[in-house]
N, CA and C of each residue as an Amber inpcrd file, in Angstrom:
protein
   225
  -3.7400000 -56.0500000  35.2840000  -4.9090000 -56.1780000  34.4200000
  -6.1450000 -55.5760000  35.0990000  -6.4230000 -55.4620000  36.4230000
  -7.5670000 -55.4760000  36.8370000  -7.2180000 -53.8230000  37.4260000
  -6.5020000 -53.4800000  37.3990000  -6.2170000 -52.0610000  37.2560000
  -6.4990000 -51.0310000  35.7460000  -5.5300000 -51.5060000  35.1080000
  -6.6190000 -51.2480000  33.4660000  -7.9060000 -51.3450000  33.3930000
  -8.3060000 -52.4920000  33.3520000  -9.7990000 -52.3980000  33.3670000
 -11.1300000 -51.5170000  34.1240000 -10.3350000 -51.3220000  35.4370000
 -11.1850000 -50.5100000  36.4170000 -10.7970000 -48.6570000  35.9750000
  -9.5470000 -48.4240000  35.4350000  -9.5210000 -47.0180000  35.0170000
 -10.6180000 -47.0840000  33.6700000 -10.6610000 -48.4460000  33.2260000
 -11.0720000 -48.0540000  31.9410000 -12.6630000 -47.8340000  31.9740000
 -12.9150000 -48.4210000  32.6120000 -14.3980000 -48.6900000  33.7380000
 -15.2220000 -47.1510000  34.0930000 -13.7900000 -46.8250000  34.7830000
 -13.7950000 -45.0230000  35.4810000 -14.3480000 -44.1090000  34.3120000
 -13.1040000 -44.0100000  33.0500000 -13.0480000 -43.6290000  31.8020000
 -14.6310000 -43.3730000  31.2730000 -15.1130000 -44.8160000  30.9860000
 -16.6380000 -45.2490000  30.3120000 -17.7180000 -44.4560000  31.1840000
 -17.4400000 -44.7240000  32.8550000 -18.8050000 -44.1240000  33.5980000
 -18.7160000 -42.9230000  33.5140000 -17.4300000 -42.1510000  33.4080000
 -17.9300000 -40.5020000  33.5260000 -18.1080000 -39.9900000  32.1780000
 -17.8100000 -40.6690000  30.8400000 -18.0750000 -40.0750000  29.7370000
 -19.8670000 -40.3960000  29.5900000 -20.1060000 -41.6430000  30.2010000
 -21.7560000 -41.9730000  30.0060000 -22.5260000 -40.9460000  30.5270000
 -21.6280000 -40.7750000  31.9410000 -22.6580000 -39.3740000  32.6930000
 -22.9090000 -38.0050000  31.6960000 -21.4060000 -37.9890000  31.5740000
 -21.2250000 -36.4960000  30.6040000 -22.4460000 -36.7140000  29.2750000
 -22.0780000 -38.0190000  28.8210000 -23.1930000 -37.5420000  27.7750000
 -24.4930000 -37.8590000  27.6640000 -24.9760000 -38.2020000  28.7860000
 -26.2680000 -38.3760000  28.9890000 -27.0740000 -36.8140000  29.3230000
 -26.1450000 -36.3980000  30.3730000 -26.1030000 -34.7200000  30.8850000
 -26.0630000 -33.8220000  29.4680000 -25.8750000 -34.3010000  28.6440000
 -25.8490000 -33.0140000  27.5740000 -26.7940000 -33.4810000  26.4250000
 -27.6070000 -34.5980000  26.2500000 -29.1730000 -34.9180000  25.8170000
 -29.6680000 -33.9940000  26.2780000 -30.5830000 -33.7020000  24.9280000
 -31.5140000 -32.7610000  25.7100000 -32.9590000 -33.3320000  26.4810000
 -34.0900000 -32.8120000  26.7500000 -34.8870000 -33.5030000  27.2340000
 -35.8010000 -33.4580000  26.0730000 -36.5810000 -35.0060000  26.3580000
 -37.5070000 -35.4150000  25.5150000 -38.5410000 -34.4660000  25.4520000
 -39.4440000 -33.8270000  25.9550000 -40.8380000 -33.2100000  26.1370000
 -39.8920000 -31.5560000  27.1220000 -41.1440000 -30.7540000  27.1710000
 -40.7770000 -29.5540000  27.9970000 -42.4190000 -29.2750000  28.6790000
 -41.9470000 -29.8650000  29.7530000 -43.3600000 -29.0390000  30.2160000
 -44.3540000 -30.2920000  30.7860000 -45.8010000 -29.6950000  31.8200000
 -46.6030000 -31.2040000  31.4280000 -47.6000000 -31.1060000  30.2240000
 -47.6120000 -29.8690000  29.2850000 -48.4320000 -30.3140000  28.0740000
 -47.4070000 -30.8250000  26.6580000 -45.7460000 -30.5910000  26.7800000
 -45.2530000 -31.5880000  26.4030000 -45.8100000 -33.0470000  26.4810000
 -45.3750000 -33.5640000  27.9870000 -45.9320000 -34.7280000  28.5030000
 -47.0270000 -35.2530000  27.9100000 -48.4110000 -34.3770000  27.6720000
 -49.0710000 -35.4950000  27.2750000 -49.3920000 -35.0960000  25.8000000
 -49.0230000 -34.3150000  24.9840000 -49.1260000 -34.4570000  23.4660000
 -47.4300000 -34.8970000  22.7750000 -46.8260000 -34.8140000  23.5370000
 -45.5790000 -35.4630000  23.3500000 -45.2610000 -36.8830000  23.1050000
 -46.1200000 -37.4140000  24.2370000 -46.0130000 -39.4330000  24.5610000
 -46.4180000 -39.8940000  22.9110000 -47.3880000 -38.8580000  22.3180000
 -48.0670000 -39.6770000  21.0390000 -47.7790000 -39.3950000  20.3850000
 -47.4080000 -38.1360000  19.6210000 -46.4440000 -37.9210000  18.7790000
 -44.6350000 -38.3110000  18.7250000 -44.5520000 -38.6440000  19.8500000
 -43.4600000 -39.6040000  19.6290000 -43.7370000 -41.1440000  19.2410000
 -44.6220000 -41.2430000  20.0300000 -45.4790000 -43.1780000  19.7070000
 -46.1080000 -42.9200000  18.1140000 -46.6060000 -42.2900000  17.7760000
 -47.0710000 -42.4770000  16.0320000 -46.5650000 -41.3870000  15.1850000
 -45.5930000 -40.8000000  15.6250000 -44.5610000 -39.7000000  14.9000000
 -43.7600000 -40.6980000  13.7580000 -43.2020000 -40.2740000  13.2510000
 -42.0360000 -40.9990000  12.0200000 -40.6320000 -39.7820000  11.9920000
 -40.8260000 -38.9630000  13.0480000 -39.2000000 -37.9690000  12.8960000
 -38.6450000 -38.8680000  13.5900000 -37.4510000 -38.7190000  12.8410000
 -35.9210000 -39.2070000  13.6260000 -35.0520000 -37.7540000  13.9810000
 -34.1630000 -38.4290000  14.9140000 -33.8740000 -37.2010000  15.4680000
 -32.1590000 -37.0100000  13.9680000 -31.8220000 -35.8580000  14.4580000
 -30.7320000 -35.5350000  13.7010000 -30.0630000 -34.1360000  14.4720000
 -28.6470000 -34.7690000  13.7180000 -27.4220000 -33.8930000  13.9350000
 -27.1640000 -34.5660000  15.2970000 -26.9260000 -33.3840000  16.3000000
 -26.0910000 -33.9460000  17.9220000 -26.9750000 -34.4180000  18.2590000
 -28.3360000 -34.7010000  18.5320000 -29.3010000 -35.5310000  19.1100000
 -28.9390000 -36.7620000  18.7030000 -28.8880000 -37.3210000  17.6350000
 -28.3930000 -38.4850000  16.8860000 -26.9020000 -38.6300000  17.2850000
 -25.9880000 -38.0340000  17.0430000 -24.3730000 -38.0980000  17.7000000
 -24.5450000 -38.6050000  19.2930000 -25.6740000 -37.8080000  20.0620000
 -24.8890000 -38.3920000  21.2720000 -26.1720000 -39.1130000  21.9480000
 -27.2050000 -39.9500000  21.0160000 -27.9450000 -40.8480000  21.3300000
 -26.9260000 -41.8790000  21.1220000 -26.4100000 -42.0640000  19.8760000
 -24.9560000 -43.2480000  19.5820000 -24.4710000 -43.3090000  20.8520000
 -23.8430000 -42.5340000  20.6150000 -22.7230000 -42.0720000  21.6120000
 -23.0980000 -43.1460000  23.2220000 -24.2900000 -42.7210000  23.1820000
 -25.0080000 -43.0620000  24.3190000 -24.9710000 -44.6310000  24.6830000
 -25.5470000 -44.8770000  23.8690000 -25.8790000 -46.9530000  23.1960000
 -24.5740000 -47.2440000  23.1070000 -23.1690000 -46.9040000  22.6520000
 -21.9460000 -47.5630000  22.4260000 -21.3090000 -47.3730000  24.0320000
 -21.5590000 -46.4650000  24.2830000 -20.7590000 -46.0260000  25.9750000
 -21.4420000 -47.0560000  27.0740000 -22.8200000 -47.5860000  26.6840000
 -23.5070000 -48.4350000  27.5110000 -23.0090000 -49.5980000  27.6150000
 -22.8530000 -50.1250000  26.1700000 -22.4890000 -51.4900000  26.3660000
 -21.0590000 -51.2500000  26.5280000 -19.9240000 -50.7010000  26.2540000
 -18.8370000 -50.9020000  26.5350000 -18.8820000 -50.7970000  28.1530000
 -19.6580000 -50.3370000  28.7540000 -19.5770000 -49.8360000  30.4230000
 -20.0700000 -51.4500000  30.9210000 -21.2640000 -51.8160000  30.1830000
 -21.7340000 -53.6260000  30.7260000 -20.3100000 -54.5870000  30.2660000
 -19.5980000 -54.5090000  29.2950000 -18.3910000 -55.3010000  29.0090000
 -17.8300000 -55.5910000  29.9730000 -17.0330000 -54.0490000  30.8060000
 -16.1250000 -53.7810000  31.2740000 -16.5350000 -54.0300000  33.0890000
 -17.6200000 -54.2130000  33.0820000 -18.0940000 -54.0560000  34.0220000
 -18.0130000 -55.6870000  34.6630000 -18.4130000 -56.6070000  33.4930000
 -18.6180000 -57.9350000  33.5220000 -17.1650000 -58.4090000  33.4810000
 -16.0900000 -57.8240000  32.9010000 -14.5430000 -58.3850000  33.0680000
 -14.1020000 -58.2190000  34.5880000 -14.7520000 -56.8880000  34.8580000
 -13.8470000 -55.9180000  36.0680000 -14.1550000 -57.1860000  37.3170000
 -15.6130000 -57.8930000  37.5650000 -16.4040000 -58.9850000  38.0290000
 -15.5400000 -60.1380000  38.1330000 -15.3300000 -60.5330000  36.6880000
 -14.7290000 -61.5120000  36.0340000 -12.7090000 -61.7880000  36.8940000
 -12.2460000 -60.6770000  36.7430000 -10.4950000 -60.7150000  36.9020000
 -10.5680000 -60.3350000  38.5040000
């Protein structure tokens, strides 16, 4: 059991890396940076297409990685 869990563990951390690594970046630049912070803070776009796919992506790979992480602890 505690072999499963730790490949599965393995599995979760390098797909999190992978898809964190292929987000793109929020802002470009430092005049991104500072007309960026506020138009994201009082903007109303949502993102779409693969920005949206692998923001998910992102949030589901997290918590399955805290699950697995808390069993791997756990057994």
């Amino acid at each position: 059991m505690h072999a499963l869990l730790m490949t599965l563990l393995l599995i979760t951390a390098l797909g999190l890396i992978i898809v964190v690594l292929l987000q793109s970046g929020s802002s470009a630049g430092l005049s991104g940076a500072i007309s960026g912070g506020a138009e994201q803070l009082f903007g109303k776009q949502k993102a779409r297409g693969l920005d949206l796919v692998l923001e998910r992506l992102t949030i589901i790979l997290a918590i399955l990685f805290f699950i697995l992480a808390l069993l791997v602890v756990k057994f």
